[in-house]
C-alpha positions as CSV (number, residue, x, y, z in Angstrom):
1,X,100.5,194.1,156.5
2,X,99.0,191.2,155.2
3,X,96.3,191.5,152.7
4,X,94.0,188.5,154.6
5,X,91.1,186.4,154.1
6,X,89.3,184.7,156.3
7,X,87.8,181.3,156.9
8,X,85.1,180.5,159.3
9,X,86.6,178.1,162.1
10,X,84.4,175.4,163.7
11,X,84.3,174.4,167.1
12,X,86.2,176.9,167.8
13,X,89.2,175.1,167.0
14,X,92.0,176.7,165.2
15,X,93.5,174.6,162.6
16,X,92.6,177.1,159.6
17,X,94.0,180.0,161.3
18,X,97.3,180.1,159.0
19,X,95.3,179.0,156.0
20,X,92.3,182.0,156.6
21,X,94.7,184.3,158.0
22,X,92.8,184.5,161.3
23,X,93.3,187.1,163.8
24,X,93.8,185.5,167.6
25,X,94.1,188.2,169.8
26,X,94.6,185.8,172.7
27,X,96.8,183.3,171.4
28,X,93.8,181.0,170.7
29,X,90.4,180.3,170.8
30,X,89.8,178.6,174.2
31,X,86.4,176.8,174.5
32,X,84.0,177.5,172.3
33,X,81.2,178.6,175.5
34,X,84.0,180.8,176.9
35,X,84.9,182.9,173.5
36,X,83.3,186.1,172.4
37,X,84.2,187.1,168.9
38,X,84.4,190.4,167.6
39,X,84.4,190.9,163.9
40,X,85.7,193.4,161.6
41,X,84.3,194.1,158.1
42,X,86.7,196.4,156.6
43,X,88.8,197.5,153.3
44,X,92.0,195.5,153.7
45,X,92.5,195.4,150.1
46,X,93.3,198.4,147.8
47,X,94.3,201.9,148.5
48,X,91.9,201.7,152.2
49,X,94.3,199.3,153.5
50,X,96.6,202.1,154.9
51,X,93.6,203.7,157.0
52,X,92.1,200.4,158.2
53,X,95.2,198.9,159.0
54,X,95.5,201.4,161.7
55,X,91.6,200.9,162.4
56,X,92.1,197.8,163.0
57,X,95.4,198.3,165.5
58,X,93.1,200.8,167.0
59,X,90.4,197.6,168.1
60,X,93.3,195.4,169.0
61,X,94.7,198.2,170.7
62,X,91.2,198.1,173.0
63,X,91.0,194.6,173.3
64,X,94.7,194.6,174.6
65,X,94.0,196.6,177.4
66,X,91.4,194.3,178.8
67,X,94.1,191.4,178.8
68,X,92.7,189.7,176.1
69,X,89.7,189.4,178.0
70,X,86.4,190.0,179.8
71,X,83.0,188.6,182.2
72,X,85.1,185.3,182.3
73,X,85.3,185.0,178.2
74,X,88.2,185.2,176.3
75,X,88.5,187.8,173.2
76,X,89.0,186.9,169.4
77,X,89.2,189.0,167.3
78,X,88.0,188.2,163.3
79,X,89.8,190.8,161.1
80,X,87.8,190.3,157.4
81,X,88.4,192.3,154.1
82,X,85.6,193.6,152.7
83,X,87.5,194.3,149.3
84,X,88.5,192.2,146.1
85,X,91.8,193.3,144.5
86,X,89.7,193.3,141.2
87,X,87.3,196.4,142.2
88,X,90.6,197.8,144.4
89,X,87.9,199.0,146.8
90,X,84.5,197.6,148.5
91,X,82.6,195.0,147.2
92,X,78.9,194.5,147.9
93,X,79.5,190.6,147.4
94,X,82.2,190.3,150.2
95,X,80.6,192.6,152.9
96,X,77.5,190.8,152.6
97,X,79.3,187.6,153.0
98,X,80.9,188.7,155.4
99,X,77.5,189.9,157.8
100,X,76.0,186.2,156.9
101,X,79.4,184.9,158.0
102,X,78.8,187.3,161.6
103,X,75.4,186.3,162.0
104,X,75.7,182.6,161.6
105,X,78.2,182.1,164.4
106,X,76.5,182.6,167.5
107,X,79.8,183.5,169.4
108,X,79.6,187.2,167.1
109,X,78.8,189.6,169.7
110,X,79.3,192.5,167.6
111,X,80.3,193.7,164.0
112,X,82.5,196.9,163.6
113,X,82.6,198.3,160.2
114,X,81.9,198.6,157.8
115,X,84.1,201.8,156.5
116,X,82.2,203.0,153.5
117,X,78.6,204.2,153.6
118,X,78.1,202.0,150.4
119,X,78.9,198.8,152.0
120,X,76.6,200.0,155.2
121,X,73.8,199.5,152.9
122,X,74.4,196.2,152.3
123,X,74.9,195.0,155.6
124,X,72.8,196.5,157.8
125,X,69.8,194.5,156.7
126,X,71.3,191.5,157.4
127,X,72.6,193.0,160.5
128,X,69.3,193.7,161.6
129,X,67.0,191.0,160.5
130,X,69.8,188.6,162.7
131,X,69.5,191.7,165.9
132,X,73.6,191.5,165.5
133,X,74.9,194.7,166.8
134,X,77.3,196.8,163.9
135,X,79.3,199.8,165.0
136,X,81.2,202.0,162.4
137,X,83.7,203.9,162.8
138,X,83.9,205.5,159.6
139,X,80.4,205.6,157.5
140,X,79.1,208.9,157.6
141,X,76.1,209.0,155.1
142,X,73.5,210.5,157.3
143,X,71.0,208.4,156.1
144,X,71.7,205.2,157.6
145,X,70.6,206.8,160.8
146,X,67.7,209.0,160.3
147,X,65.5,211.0,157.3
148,X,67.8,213.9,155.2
149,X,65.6,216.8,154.7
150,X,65.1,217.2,150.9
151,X,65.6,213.7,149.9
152,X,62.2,211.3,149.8
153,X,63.5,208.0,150.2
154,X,62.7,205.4,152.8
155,X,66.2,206.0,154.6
156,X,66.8,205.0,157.3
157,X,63.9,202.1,157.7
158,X,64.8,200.3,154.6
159,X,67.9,199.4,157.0
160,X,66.1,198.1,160.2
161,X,63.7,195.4,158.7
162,X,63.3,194.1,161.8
163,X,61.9,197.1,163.1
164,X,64.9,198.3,165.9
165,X,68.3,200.0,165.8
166,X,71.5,197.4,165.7
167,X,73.5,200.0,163.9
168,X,75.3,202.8,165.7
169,X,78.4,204.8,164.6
170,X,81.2,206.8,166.8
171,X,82.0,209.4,164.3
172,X,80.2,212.4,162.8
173,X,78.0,212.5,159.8
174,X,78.2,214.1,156.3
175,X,75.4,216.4,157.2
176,X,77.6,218.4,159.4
177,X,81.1,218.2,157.0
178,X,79.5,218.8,153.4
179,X,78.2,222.4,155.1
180,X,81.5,223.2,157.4
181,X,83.0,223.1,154.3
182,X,80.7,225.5,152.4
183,X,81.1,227.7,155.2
184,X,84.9,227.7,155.0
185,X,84.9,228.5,151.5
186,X,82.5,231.5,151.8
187,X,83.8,233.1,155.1
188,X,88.0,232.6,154.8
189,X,88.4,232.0,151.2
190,X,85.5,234.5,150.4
191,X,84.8,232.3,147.1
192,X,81.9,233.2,144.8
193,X,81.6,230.2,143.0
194,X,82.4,226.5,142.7
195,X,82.0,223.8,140.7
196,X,80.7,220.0,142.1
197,X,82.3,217.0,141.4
198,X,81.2,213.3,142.6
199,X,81.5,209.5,142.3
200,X,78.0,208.7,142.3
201,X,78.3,206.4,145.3
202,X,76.2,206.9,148.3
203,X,78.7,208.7,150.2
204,X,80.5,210.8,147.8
205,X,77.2,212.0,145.9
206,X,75.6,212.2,149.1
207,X,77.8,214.7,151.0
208,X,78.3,216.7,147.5
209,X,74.4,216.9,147.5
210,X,75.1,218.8,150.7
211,X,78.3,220.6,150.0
212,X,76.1,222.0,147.4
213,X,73.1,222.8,149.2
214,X,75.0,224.7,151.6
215,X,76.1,226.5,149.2
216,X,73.4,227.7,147.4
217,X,72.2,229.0,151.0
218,X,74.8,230.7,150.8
219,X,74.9,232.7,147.6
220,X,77.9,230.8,146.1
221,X,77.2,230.2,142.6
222,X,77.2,226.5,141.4
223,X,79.2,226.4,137.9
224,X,78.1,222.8,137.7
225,X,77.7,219.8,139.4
226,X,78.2,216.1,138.1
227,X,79.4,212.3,138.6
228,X,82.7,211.4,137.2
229,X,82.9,207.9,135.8
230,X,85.4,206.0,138.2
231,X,86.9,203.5,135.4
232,X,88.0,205.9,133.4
233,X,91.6,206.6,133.3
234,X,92.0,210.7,133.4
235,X,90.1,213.6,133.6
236,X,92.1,215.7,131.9
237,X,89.4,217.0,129.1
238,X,87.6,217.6,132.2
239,X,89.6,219.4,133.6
240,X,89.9,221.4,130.9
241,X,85.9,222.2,130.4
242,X,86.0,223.7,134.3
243,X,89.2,225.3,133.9
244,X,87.8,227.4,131.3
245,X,84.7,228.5,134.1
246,X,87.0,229.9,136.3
247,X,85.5,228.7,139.2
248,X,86.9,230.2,143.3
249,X,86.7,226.4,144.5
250,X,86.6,222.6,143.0
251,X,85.0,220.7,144.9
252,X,84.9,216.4,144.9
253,X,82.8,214.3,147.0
254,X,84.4,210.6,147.1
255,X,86.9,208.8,148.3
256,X,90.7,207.8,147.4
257,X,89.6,205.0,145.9
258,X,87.0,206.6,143.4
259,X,89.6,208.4,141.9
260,X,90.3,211.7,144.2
261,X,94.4,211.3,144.1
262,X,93.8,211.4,140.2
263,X,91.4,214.6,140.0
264,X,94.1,216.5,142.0
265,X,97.0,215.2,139.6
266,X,94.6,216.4,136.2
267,X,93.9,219.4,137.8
268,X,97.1,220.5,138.0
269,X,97.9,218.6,134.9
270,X,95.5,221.2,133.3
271,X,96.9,224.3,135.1
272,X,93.3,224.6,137.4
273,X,94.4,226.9,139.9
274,X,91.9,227.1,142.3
275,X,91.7,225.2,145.7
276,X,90.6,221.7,146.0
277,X,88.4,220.3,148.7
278,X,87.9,217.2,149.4
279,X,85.9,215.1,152.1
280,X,87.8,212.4,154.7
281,X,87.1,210.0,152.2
282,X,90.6,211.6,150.9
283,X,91.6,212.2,154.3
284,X,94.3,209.5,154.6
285,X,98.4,209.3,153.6
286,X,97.2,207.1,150.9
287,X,95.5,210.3,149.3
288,X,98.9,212.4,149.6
289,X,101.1,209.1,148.7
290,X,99.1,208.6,145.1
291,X,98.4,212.0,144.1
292,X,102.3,213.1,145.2
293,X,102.6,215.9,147.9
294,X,104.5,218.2,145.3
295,X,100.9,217.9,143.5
296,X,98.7,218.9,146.3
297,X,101.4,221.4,148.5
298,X,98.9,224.1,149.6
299,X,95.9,224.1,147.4
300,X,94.5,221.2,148.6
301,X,91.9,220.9,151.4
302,X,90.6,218.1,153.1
303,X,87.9,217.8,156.0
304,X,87.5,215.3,158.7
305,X,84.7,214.4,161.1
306,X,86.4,214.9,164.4
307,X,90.0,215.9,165.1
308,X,93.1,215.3,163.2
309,X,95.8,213.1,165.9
310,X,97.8,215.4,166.1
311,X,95.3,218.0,167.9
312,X,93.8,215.2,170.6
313,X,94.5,216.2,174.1
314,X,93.9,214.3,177.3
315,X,92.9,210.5,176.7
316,X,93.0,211.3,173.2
317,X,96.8,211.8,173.2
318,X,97.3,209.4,175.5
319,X,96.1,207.1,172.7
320,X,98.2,208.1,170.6
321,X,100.8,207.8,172.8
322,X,100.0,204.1,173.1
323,X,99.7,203.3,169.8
324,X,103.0,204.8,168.7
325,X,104.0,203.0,171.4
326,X,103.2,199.7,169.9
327,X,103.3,200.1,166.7
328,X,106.0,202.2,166.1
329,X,103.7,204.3,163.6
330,X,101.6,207.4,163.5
331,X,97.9,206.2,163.6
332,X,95.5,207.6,160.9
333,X,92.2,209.5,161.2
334,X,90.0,207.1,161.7
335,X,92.0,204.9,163.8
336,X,90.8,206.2,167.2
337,X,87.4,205.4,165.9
338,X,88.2,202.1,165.9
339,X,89.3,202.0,169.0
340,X,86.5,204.2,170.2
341,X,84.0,201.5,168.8
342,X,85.5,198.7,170.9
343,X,85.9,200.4,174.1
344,X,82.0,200.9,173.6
345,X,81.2,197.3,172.9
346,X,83.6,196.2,175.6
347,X,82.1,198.1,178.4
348,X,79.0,197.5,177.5
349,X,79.9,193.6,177.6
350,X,81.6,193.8,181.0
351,X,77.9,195.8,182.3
352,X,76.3,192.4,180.6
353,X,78.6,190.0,181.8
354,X,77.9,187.6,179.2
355,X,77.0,186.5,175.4
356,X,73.6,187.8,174.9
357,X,73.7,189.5,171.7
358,X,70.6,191.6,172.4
359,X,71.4,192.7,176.2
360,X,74.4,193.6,174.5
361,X,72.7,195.5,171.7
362,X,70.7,197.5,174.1
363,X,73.5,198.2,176.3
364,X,75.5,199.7,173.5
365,X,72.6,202.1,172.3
366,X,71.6,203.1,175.8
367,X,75.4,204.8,176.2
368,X,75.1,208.0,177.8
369,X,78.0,210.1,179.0
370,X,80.7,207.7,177.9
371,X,84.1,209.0,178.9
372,X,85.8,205.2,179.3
373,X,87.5,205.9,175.4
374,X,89.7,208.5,173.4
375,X,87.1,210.9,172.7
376,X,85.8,212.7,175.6
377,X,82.7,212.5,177.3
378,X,79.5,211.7,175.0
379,X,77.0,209.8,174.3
380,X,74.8,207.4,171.8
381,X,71.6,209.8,170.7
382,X,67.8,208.0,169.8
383,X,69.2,207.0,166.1
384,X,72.3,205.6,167.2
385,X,74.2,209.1,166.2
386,X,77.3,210.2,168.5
387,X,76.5,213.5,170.2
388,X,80.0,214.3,169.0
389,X,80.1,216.9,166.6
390,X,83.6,218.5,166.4
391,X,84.9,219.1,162.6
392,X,88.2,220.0,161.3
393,X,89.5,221.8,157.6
394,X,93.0,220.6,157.1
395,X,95.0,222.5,154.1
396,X,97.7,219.7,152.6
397,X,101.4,221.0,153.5
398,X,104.4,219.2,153.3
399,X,103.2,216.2,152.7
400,X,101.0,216.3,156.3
401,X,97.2,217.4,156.8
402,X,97.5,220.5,158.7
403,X,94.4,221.9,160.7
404,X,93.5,225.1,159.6
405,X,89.8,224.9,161.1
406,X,88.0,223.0,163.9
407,X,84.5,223.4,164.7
408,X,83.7,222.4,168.7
């Protein structure tokens, strides 16, 4: 997979394609009145690369099955990195640049990404000041969407300053994981106390904040609950401080990237018994591949918004058909999302039957029973929320996430 940048082309022409590493799904560009350009704002650099890189089959995948095109306009397809080898993750710079980048070619019907709640943050403003339409598949801080109870912030307007929704997401939010998994731990593993770890971004703090909450509904006793600093190396003295609280459950709320392959390695490291749970910011090979499946056999736990692939049925299985089909790979978690957000746009599109980025916009939001994707019948709610809500636990064995719980 290449690890690509892109470079805005003018005219329409396509002369920096091999130089910007552009993304043609149609072979080129066509005229520049017939072309409608999706763009992707993703992590295609860094450990995230293995989980986009089967988002972003998943949106080709889409746009392949309306032959390249639709109302009369051909498809292109803009796949942009959203990372910088030097942070190995997300970088506020680049996904901002990259939703200028969106917003200033009129052509940009639609924006799906990005992949961390983080970089949501950043871009939705510029998103929405522009009316520029942004679907993710994969940020799940309930915030960007609506008020969390508890938290006094000015979440989710702070996002919209022009006053309207142009962000909308096709998978389930934290609100509904950080407590599944609470509820897990108190009902099958009967635990009696935990101890909180985070990153201190947006996501991971945010659905640990929850985890936690739920918790303490529950009568679980938090040990203690604090933010790891992500630069540093180990967390083996750590390690060594919880180990000697004995806690039923550790739990971390962040992603591969902020460090969860290398809690799991110092935990063991530090002979820390007790299950590990982490959130689907960890659910992706790249989790198992850096922490070593000998590390995490069977004491690991990871959740997911929706369904692991290898539990879809009906269209959903028929995706996965397809894609194994033409990739010759197993797609990832989040890769039907991806697909999921472009069947979305797309229809809405072919309902339009032309560039109008706020026809389109309203379209999109005004989904109701959708049943043309992967997912099964559902529908877009007043903040732009899926009416999805399904939830799976999946224990780490063999090297494979196995589903051990699914919540309908």
């Amino acid at each position: 997979m290449d690890r690509r940048k892109f470079l805005s082309v003018a005219g329409g022409g396509v002369g920096a394609a091999a130089a910007g590493g552009l993304l043609l799904n149609t072979g080129c560009s066509g005229k520049k009145e017939n072309t409608l350009k999706i763009v992707s704002s993703l992590p295609r650099t860094g450990s995230a690369q293995g989980q986009t890189d089967t988002i972003v089959n998943g949106i080709k995948l889409a746009i392949d099955e309306y032959g390249g095109e639709i109302a009369g306009m051909k498809l292109q397809h803009l796949d942009k990195d959203d990372a910088t080898a030097a942070q190995g993750q997300w970088d506020a710079g680049k996904e901002a640049d990259n939703a200028r980048e969106a917003v200033s070619d009129k052509d940009v019907m639609v924006v799906i990404g990005p992949y961390n709640s983080g970089a949501a943050k950043v871009s939705m403003p510029i998103l929405n000041e522009a009316g520029l339409l942004q679907i993710s598949p994969a940020a799940t801080w309930p915030g960007l969407t609506k008020p969390v109870p508890g938290l006094k912030n000015d979440e989710p307007q702070v996002y919209r300053p022009a006053g309207k929704i142009t962000f909308c997401r096709v998978c389930p939010t934290d609100d509904t994981q950080g407590p599944l998994t609470a509820r897990y731990i108190a009902n099958e593993l009967k635990a009696k106390s935990v101890y909180i770890l985070d990153d201190k971004e947006l996501y991971g703090a945010g659905i640990a904040g929850l985890f936690k909450g739920e918790c303490e509904k529950l009568g679980i006793k938090v040990l203690g609950h604090q933010s790891i600093v992500v630069s540093q190396q180990n967390f083996k003295g750590l390690m060594k401080e919880i180990g000697a609280l004995k806690p039923d459950v550790l739990y971390f709320g962040g992603t591969t990237q902020s460090k969860g392959p290398q809690i799991a390695i110092d935990m063991k490291g530090e002979g820390l018994t007790c299950p590990l749970f982490v959130p689907d910011g960890c659910y992706e090979d790249a989790f198992i591949k850096a922490a070593g499946a000998e590390v995490l056999e069977g004491r690991v736990y990871a959740t997911i918004g929706g369904k692991d692939p290898s539990q879809l049925t009906g269209p959903g299985a028929e995706f996965v058909k397809k894609y194994k089909e033409k990739y010759k790979s197993d797609p990832e978690a989040y890769s039907v999302y991806g697909y999921e957000a472009a069947k979305v746009f797309l229809e809405a599109v072919k309902k339009v039957g032309k560039k109008d980025r706020e026809e389109i916009r309203k379209a999109v939001l005004a989904t109701k029973d959708f049943e043309a994707g992967s997912l099964g019948k559902w529908s877009f709610n007043a903040d732009g929320d899926t009416t999805l809500q399904v939830l799976t636990i999946s224990k780490i064995e063999g090297g494979k996430f196995k589903p051990v719980k699914t919540q309908e």
